[in-house]
C-alpha positions as CSV (number, residue, x, y, z in Angstrom):
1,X,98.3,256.6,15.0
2,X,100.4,254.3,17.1
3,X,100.9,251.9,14.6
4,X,101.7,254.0,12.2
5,X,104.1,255.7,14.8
6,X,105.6,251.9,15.2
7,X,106.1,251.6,11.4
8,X,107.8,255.0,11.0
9,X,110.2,254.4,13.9
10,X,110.7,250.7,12.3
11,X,112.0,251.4,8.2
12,X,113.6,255.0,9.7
13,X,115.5,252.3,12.3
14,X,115.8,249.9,9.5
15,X,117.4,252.4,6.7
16,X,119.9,253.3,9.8
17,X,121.3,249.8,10.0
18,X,121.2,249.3,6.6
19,X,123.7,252.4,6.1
20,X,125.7,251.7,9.6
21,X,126.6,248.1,7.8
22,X,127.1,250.0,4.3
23,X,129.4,252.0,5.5
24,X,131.2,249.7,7.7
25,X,134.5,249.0,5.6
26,X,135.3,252.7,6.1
27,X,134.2,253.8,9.5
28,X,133.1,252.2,13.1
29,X,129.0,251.5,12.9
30,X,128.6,250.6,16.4
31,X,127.1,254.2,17.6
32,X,124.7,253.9,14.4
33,X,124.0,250.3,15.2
34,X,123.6,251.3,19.0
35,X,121.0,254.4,18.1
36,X,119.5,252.1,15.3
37,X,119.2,249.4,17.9
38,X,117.1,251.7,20.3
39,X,114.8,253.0,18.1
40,X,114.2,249.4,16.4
41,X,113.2,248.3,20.8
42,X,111.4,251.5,21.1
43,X,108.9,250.5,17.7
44,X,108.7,246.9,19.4
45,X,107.3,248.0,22.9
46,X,105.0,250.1,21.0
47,X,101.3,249.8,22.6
48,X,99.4,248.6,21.3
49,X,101.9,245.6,19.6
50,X,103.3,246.1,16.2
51,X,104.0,242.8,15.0
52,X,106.2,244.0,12.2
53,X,108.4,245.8,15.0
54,X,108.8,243.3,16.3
55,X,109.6,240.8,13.9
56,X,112.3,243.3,12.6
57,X,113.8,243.5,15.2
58,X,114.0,239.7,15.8
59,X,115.5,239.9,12.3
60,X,118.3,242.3,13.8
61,X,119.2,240.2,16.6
62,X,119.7,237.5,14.3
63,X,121.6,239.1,11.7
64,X,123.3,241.7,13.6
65,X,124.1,240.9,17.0
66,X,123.5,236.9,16.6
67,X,121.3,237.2,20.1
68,X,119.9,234.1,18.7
69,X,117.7,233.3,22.2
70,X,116.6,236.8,21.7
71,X,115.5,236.7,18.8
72,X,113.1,233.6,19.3
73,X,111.8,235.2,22.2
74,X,110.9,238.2,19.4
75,X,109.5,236.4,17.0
76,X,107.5,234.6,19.3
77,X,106.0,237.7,20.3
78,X,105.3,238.3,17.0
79,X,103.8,235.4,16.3
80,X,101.6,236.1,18.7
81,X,100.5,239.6,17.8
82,X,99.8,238.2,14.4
83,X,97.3,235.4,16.0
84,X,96.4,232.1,13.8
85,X,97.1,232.1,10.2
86,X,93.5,231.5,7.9
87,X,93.0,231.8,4.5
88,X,91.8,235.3,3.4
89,X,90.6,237.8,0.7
90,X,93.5,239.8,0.9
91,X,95.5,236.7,-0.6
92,X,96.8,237.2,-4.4
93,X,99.5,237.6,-6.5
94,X,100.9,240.2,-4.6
95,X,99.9,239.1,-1.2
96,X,103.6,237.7,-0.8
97,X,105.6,240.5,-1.7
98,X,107.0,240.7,1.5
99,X,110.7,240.0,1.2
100,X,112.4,238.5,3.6
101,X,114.6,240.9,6.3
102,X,112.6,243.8,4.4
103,X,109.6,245.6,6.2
104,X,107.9,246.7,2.8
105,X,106.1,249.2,1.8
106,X,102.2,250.1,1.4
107,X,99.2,249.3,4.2
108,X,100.2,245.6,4.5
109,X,102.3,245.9,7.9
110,X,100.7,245.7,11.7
111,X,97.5,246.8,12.4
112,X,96.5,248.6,15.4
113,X,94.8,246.7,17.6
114,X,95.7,242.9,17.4
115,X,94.8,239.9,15.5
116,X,92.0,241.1,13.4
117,X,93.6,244.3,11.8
118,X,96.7,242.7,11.0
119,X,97.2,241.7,7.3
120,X,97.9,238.6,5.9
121,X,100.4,239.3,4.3
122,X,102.1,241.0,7.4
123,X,101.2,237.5,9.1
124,X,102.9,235.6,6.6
125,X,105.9,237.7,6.7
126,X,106.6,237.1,10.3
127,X,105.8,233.4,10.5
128,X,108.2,232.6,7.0
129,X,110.9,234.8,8.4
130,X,110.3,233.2,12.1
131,X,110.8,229.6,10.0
132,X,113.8,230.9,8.7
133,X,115.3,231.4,11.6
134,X,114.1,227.8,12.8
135,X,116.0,226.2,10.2
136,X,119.0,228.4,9.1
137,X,119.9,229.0,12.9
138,X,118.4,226.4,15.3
139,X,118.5,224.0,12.4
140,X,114.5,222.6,14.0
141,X,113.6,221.0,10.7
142,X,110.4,219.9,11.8
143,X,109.3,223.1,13.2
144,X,110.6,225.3,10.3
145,X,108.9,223.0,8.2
146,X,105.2,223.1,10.5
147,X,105.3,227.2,10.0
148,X,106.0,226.8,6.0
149,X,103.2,224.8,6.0
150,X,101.0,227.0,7.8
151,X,101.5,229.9,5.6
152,X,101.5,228.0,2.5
153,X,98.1,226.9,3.8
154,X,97.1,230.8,4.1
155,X,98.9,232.1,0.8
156,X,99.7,228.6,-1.1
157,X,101.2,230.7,-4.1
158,X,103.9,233.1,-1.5
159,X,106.9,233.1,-3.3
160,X,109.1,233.8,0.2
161,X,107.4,230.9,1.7
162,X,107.5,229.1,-1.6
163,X,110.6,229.3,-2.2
164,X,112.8,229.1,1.1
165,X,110.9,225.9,2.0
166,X,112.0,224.7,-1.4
167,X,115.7,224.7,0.3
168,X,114.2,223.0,3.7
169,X,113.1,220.4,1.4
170,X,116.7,220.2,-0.6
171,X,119.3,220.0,2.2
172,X,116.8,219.9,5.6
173,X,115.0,216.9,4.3
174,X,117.1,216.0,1.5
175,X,113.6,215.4,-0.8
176,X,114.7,217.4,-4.1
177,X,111.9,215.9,-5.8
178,X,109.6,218.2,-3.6
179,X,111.6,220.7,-4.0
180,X,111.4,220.9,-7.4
181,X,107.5,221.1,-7.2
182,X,107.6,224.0,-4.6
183,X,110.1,225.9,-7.5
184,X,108.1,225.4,-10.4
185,X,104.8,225.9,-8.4
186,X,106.7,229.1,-6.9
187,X,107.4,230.4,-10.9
188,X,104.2,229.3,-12.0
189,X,103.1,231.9,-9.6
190,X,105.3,234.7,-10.7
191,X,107.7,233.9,-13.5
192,X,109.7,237.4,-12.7
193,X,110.4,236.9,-9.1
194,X,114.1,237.2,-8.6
195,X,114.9,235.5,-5.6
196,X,112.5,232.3,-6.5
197,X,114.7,232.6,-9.6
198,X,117.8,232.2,-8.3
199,X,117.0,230.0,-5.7
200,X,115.9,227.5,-8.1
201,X,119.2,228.2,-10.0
202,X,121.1,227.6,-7.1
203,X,119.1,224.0,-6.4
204,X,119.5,223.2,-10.1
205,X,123.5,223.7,-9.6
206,X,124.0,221.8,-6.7
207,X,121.2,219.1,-6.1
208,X,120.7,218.6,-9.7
209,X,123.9,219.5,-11.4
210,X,121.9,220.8,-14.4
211,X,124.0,223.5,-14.8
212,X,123.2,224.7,-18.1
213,X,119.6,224.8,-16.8
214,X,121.2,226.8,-13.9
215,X,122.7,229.2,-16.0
216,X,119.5,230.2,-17.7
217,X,118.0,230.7,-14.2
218,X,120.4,233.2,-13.7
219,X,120.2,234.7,-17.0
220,X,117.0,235.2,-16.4
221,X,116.7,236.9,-13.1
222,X,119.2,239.5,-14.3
223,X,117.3,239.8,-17.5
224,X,114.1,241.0,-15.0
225,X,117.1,243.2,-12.5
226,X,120.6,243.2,-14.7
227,X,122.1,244.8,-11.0
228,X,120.5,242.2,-8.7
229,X,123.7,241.6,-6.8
230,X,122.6,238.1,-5.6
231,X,121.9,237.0,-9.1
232,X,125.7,238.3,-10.3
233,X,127.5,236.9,-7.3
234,X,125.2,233.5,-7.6
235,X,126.4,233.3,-11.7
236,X,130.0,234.3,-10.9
237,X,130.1,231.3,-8.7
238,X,128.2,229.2,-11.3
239,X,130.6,230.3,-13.9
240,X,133.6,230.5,-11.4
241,X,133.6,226.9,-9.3
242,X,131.8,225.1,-12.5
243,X,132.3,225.7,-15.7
244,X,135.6,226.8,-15.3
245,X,135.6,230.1,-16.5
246,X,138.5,232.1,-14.9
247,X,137.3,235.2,-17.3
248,X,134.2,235.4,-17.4
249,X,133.7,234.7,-13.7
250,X,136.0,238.0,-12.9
251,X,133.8,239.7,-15.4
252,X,130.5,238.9,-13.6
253,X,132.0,239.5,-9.6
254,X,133.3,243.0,-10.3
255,X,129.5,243.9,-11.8
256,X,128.2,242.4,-8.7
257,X,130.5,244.3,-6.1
258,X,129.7,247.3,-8.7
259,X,126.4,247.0,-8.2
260,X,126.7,246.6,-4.3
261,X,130.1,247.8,-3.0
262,X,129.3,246.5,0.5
263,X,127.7,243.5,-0.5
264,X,129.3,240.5,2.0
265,X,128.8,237.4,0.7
266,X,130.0,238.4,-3.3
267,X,133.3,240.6,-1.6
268,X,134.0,237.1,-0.1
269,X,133.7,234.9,-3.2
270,X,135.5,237.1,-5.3
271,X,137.8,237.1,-2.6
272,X,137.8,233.4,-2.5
273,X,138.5,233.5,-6.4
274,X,141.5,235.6,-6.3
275,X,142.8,233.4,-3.8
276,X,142.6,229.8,-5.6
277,X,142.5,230.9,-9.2
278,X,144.4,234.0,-9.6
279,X,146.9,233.5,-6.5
280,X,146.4,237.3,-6.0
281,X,146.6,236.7,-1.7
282,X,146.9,240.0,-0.9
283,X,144.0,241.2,-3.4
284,X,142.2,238.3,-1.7
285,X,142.5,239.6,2.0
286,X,141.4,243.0,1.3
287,X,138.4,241.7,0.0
288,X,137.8,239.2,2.6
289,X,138.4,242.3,4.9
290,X,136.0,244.3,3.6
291,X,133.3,241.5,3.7
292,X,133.8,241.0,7.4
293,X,134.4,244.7,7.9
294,X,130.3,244.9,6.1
295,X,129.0,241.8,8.5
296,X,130.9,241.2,11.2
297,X,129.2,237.8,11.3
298,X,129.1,236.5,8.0
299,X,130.2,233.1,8.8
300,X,131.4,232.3,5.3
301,X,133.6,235.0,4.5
302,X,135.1,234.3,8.1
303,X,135.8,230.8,7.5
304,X,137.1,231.4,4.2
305,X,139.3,234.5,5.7
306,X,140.3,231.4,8.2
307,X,141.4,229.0,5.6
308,X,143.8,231.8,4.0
309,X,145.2,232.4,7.3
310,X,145.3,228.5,7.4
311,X,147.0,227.0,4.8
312,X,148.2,230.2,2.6
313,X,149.4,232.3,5.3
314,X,150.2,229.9,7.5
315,X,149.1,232.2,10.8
316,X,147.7,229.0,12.5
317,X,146.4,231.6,15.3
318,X,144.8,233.7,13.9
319,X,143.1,231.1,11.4
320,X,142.1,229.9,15.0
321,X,140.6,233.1,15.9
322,X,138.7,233.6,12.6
323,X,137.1,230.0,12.5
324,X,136.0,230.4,16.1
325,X,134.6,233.5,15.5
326,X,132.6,232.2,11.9
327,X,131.5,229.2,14.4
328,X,130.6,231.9,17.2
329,X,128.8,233.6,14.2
330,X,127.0,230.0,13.1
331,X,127.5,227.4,15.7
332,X,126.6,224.8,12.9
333,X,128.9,225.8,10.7
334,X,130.4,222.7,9.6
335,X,132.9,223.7,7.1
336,X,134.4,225.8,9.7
337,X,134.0,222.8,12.8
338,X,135.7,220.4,10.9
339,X,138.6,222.7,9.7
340,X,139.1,223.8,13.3
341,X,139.6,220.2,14.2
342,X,142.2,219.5,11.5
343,X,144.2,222.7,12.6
344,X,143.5,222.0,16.6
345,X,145.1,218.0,15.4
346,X,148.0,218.8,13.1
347,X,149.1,222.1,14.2
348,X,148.5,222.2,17.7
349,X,148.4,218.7,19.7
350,X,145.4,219.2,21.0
351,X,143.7,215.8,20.0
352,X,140.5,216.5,22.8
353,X,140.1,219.7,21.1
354,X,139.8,218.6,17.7
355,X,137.5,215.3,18.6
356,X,135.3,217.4,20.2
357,X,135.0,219.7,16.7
358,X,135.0,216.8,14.8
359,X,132.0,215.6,16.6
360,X,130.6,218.9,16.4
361,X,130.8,218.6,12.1
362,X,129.2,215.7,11.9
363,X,126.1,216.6,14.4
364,X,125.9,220.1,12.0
365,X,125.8,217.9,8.7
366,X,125.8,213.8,9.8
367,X,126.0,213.0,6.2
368,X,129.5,214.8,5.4
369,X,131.7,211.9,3.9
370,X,135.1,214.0,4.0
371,X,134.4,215.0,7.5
372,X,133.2,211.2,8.5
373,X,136.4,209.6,6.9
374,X,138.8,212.1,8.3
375,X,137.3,211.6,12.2
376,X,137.7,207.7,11.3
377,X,141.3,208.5,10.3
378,X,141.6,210.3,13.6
379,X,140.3,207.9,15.8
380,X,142.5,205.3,14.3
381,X,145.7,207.0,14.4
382,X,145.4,209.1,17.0
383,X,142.9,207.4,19.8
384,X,143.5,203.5,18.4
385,X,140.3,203.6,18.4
386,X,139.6,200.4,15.3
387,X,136.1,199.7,16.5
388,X,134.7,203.4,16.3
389,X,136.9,203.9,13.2
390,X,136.0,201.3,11.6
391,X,132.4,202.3,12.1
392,X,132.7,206.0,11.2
393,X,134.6,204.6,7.9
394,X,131.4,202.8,7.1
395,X,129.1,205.9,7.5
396,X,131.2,208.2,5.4
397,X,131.1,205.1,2.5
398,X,127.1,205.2,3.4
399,X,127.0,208.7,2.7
400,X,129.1,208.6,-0.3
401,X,130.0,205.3,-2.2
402,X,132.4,206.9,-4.1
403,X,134.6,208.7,-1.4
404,X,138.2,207.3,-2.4
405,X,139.7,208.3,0.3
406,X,137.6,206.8,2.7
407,X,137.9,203.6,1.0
408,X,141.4,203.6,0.8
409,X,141.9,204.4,4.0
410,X,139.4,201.2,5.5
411,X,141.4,199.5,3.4
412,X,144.4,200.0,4.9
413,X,142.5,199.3,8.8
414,X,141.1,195.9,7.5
415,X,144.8,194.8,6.1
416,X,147.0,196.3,9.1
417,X,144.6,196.5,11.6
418,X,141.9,193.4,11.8
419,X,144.1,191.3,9.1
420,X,141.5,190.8,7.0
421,X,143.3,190.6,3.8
422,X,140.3,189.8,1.7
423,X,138.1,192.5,2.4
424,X,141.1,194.5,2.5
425,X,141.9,193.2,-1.0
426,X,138.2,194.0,-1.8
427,X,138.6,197.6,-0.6
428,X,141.7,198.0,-2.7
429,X,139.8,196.7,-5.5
430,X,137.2,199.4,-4.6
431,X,139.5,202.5,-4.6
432,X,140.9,201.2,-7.9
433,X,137.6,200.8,-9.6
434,X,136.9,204.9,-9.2
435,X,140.6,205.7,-9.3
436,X,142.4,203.1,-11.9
437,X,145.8,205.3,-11.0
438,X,145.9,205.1,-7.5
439,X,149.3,205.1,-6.6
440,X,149.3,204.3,-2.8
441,X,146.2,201.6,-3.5
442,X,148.4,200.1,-6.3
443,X,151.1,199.9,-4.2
444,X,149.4,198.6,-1.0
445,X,147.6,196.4,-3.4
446,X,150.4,195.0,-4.3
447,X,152.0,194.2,-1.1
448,X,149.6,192.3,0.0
449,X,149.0,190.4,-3.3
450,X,152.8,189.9,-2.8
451,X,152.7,188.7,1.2
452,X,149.7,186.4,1.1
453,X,148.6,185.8,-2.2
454,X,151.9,183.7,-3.5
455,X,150.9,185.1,-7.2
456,X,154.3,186.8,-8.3
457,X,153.1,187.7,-11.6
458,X,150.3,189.8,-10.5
459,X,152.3,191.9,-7.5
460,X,155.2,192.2,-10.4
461,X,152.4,193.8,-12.8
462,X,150.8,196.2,-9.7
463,X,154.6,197.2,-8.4
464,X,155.2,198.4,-12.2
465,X,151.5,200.4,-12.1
466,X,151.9,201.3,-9.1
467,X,155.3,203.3,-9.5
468,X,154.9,204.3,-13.3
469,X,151.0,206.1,-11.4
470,X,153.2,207.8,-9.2
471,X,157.3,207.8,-9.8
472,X,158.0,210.4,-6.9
473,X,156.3,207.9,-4.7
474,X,159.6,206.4,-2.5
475,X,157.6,203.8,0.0
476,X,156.0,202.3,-3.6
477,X,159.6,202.6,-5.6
478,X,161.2,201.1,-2.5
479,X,158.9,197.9,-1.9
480,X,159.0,197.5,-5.6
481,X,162.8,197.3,-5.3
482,X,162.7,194.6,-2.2
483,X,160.4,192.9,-4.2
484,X,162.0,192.8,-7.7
485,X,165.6,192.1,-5.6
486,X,164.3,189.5,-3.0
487,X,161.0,187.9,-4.1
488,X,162.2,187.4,-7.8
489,X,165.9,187.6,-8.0
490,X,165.9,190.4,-10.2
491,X,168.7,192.4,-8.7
492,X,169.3,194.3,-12.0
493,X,165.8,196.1,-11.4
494,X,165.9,195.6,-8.2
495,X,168.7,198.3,-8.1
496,X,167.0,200.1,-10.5
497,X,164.1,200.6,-8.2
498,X,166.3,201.6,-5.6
499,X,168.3,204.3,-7.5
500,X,164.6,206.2,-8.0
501,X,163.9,205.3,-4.8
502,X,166.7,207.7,-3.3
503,X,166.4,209.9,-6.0
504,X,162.7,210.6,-4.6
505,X,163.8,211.2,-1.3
506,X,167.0,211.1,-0.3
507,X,166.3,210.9,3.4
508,X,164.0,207.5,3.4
509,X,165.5,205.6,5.6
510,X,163.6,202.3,5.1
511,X,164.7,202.5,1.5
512,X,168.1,203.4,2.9
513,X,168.7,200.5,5.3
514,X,167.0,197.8,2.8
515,X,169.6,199.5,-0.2
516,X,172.5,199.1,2.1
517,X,171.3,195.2,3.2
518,X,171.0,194.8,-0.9
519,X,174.0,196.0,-1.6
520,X,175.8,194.6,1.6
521,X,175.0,191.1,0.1
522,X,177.0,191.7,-2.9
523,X,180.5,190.0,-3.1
524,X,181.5,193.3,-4.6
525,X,183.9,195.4,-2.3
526,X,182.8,198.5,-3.9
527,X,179.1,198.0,-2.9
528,X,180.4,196.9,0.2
529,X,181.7,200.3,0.8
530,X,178.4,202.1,-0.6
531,X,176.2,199.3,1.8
532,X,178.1,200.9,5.3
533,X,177.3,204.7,3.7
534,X,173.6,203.3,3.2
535,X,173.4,202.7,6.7
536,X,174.7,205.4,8.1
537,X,172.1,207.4,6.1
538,X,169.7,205.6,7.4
539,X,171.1,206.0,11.0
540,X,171.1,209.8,10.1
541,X,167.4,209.4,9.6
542,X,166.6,207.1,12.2
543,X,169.1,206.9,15.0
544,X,167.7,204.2,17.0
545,X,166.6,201.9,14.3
546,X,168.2,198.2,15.6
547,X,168.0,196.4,13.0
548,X,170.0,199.2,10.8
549,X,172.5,199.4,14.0
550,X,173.1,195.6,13.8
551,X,173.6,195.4,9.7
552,X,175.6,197.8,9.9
553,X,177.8,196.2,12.5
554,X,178.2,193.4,10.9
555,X,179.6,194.9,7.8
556,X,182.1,197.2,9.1
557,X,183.8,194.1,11.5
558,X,183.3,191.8,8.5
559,X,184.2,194.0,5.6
560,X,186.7,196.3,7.7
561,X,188.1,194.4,10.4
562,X,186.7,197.9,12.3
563,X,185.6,196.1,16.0
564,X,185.4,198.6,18.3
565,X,183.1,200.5,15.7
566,X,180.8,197.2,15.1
567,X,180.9,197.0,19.4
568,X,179.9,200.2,19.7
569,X,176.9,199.9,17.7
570,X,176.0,196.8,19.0
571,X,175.9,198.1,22.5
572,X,173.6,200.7,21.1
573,X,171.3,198.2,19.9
574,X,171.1,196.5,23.3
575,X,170.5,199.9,24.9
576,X,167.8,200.4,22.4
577,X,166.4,196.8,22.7
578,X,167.8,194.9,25.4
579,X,165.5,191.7,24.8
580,X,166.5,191.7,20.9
581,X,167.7,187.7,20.8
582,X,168.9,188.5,17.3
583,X,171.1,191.4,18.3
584,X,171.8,189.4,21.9
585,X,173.0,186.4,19.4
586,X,175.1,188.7,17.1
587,X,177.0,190.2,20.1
588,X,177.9,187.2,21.3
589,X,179.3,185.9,18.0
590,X,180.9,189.1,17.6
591,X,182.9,188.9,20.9
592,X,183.8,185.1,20.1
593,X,185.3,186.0,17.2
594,X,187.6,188.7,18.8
595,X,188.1,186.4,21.6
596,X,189.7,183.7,18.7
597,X,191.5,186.3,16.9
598,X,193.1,187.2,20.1
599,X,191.2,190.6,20.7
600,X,190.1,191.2,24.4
C-alpha cells in the first residue's frame, strides 16, 4: 500500500511538471513546479523507500532546477534502494521499456520492501538514468560507462542502456566502432524502437557522415510514430544543416513544433533556421523565446538565443547574460565557453576573463580545433605568449589536420615570430594544399618567397594569385605593388596595383605612404603634387607614423620650397622618435640647407 501510495504521488507529481513546463510560454509555472516539487519529495521520503521516487525526482533536479549535487545524492539513494544488479527471469524483450525521465506504467516500478521486491527492470531504469547523469552532466566517463555495463550485464538486450551507451562510446570515448555494435545489437533487439532509431541516425550523421543511411533511420522511426517530435526535429536538422534543403527542412520543423507545441529543443532549431537561412530575426527570437520560456535551462537554445544577441543584434550584454546562463544551465557547455571568451576579448577588454573561458572550452571538449587555434591566436596576440601558442597551435593541428586556419595562422608565428622561414614556408604550403585560393597564405607566401628566397619569378606568380584569389584584399594589392614597383622595376603595374590598392580601401595608410614614396620618386611635378596628398592621407590615418612625417617633409621643402611646413613635421618626428638617426640626420640637413640659402 505504501508503495503504491509512492507511485501514485510520483506520475500524479510527474504529469504536474510535465504540464507546468507545457504551459510555460504562456503563464508563470513556478507555483506548479513548487506544488509538483513537494509532492515529487513527499513520494521520495516514502517508508518504506520507493526507489522510483526517488530516482524521479533525481531526474527533476537535474532537468528542472539543475541541483546537480542533489541530484547525485538522489540517485545514490536510489541506487541503493534498488541493491546489486543480477541477471533475472523477469529480463526479455520488454524488460527495457523503461524510458528514460519516464516512470512507466504497469507492476515494473519499486517494490515495497527493498532489494528483493524491486524489479529489474525498475533497477535498470535508475542505474541507466543515474549513468546518464554521470556522463551528460558530470561528464565521469569511466563511471557512466561502469553502470552501463552493469545493466547491460543484467538486461544485455535494454534498448535505454543500449543505446545511450552507444553515444558514451561515440563522443565520451570516441570508439564509433563500438558504437556501431551497441546500435545494431540495440535494433537487432527491437527493430521498432524509436529512440534506438534515431540515436543511431544521429551517430550515422555526425560520426559516420552516412547521411543517406541517416535519412532512412529517420524515415523509419517516423514510419513506426509519424508525430515523434524527436524524430521530425532530428530529420529537419538532417535535411536543414546537411543536405541543404531550405524547403523541405521548414516543411518537417513546423510538423515537429505541430506535433509538440512546447517542445524545446525543435522551437530552438527552427529558431536557429530562421535565423541563418531565412534571415527572419525577429521570427527567430520568438521562437528562441518560447523554447527558453518551455526550459528555462535548455542550454542550447540559450546559447543559440546568445549568438543572435551576439553577432545579429549586436546586444553584447545581454548575449553576456544568455551564454552565462546556458553555461550556468551546463557548466560544460563548450560552444557557449568559448563564445563567451571571444565576446569577453573583442567586445569587452577583459583578456583574464576570456582566458579563463577559453581554458574552460578546451577542459569541456580538449579536442576542439577551432577553440584550440583561437586560444593559440589569443595567447599570441594578446599575452605574447609564442611558447604556449605555439604549443596550443600544435594541438588544434593534432586534433584536426585539416584546420586551415590554424595552419595559417602557425604559419604566420613561425615566419614573424621564431623566423623560421622554412617551416613557415612549409605551413604556407600546408594551408595552400586544402585551400589552393587562400588569399592571405598566397600573399604571405609570397612575401617571404620575395624577402628570403631571391626567386622573383615565383613571388611575381604568388603576388598575381594571390590578388586575382582575393582583389578587395589592400595589404596583398599593396605588397604586390611595392613589389612589382621596387623589386622588378615594373612601375607601370606597379601603379596599377596601387590604384586597386586604394580603391579597396581608401584609408590604408601603409598603401598610402608607400604610393606617395612611389610617386614622390617620379621626376613628374604632377605626381609630385599627388605624392604630398598621399601622405597626408596617410598622416590622416596614422598621425604619428615617422617615417610618413619625414617623406613627407622632404617633399614639400624640396618640391615647394614650403620650410616651415617640412620643420614642423620634422619636429614632430623627433617628438615622436627622438633617437630616430635617420630623421635626426634629415633635420640637420634640412636646417643646413636654410642656413646656406640664407633662412634662419
Amino acid at each position: 500500500a505504501a508503495d503504491g501510495a509512492a507511485r501514485a504521488m510520483t506520475d500524479d507529481a510527474q504529469r504536474a511538471v510535465d504540464k507546468a513546463m507545457a504551459e510555460a510560454g504562456t503563464r508563470d509555472p513556478e507555483k506548479e513546479l513548487v506544488a509538483a516539487e513537494a509532492r515529487l519529495r513527499a513520494a521520495a521520503d516514502a517508508n518504506p523507500p520507493n526507489a522510483l521516487a526517488i530516482a524521479t525526482l533525481a531526474v527533476y533536479l537535474t532537468d528542472v532546477t539543475g541541483a546537480h549535487d542533489e541530484a547525485e545524492a538522489m540517485f545514490k539513494r536510489a541506487v541503493e534502494v534498488v541493491g546489486e544488479l543480477k541477471p533475472s527471469v523477469e529480463a526479455g524483450d520488454d524488460g527495457g521499456a523503461w524510458g528514460k525521465h519516464a516512470a512507466g506504467d504497469g507492476d515494473d516500478g519499486g517494490g515495497g520492501d527493498g532489494h528483493d521486491s524491486a524489479s529489474l527492470a525498475a533497477r535498470c531504469y535508475v542505474l541507466a538514468n543515474y549513468a546518464d547523469f554521470l556522463y551528460s552532466v558530470r561528464r565521469r566517463v569511466d563511471d557512466a560507462e561502469e553502470a552501463y555495463l552493469t545493466v547491460l550485464d543484467a538486461m544485455p538486450l535494454d534498448p535505454l542502456a543500449c543505446g545511450n551507451y552507444a553515444v558514451l562510446l561515440h563522443r565520451g570515448k570516441r570508439d564509433a566502432e563500438a558504437a556501431e555494435r551497441y546500435f545494431k545489437c540495440a535494433l537487432d533487439a527491437h527493430p521498432a524502437h524509436v529512440s534506438v532509431l534515431i540515436k543511431y541516425a544521429n551517430f550515422l550523421k555526425t560520426a559516420k557522415r552516412r547521411y543517406d543511411l541517416a535519412e532512412g533511420m529517420y524515415e523509419r522511426a517516423l514510419k513506426v510514430d509519424p508525430r515523434h517530435a524527436d524524430a521530425l526535429g532530428s530529420y529537419a536538422v538532417l535535411l536543414h544543416g546537411i543536405k541543404g534543403d531550405a524547403d523541405a527542412a521548414e516543411a518537417v520543423y513546423k510538423r515537429a513544433i505541430e506535433a509538440c507545441d512546447d517542445h524545446t529543443n525543435n522551437l530552438g532549431n527552427y529558431a536557429l533556421f530562421l535565423a541563418d537561412v531565412r534571415g527572419k530575426y525577429d521570427e527567430a527570437e520568438a521562437l528562441y523565446k518560447r523554447a527558453i520560456a518551455s526550459d528555462p535551462r535548455h542550454a542550447n537554445s540559450l546559447y543559440n538565443y546568445a549568438v543572435l544577441l551576439d553577432n545579429v543584434r549586436k546586444d553584447y550584454g545581454a548575449a553576456e547574460t544568455f551564454y552565462r546562463r546556458a553555461i550556468d544551465a551546463n557548466p560544460l557547455h563548450a560552444f557557449s565557453l568559448y563564445n563567451l571568451a571571444v565576446l569577453l576579448e573583442d567586445q569587452k577588454g577583459d583578456y583574464d576573463g576570456a582566458e579563463t573561458h577559453f581554458r574552460l572550452a578546451i577542459e569541456a571538449d580538449p579536442s576542439d580545433s577551432v577553440v584550440l587555434a583561437d586560444y593559440a591566436q589569443f595567447l599570441k596576440s594578446r599575452r605574447g605568449a609564442y611558447d604556449d601558442a605555439e604549443a596550443m597551435y600544435k594541438r588544434a593541428l593534432d586534433a584536426d589536420p585539416d584546420n586551415v586556419t590554424a595552419a595559417y595562422n602557425y604559419g604566420n608565428l613561425l615566419k614573424h615570430i621564431r623566423k623560421d622561414f622554412d617551416a613557415a614556408e612549409a605551413m604556407y604550403e600546408r594551408v595552400l594544399k586544402l585551400q589552393p585560393s587562400h588569399a592571405e597564405a598566397l600573399g604571405n607566401l609570397a612575401n617571404l618567397v620575395a624577402d628570403c628566397r631571391e626567386d622573383p619569378e615565383r613571388a611575381r606568380a604568388l603576388y598575381v594569385k594571390a590578388c586575382s584569389a582575393d582583389p578587395s584584399n589592400a595589404d596583398n594589392l599593396g605588397n604586390a605593388a611595392d613589389f612589382f614597383a621596387d623589386v622588378l622595376g615594373d612601375r607601370v603595374t606597379g601603379a596599377q596595383y596601387y590604384a586597386q590598392a586604394l580603391a579597396a580601401d581608401p584609408h590604408h595608410g601603409y598603401n598610402l605612404h608607400n604610393y606617395g614614396a612611389f610617386l614622390a620618386a617620379s621626376g613628374d611635378r604632377a605626381d609630385r603634387d599627388r605624392a604630398i596628398e598621399m601622405f597626408e592621407r596617410a598622416l590622416a590615418a596614422r598621425p604619428d607614423d615617422v617615417d610618413t612625417l619625414a617623406q613627407l617633409a622632404n617633399v614639400l621643402w624640396t618640391h615647394r620650397g614650403d620650410a616651415d611646413g617640412a620643420e614642423a613635421l620634422l619636429r614632430r618626428a623627433l617628438e615622436q622618435a627622438p633617437g630616430n638617426k635617420l630623421v635626426v640626420a634629415q633635420m640637420r640637413q634640412f636646417e643646413a640647407a636654410r642656413l646656406s640659402s640664407g633662412g634662419r
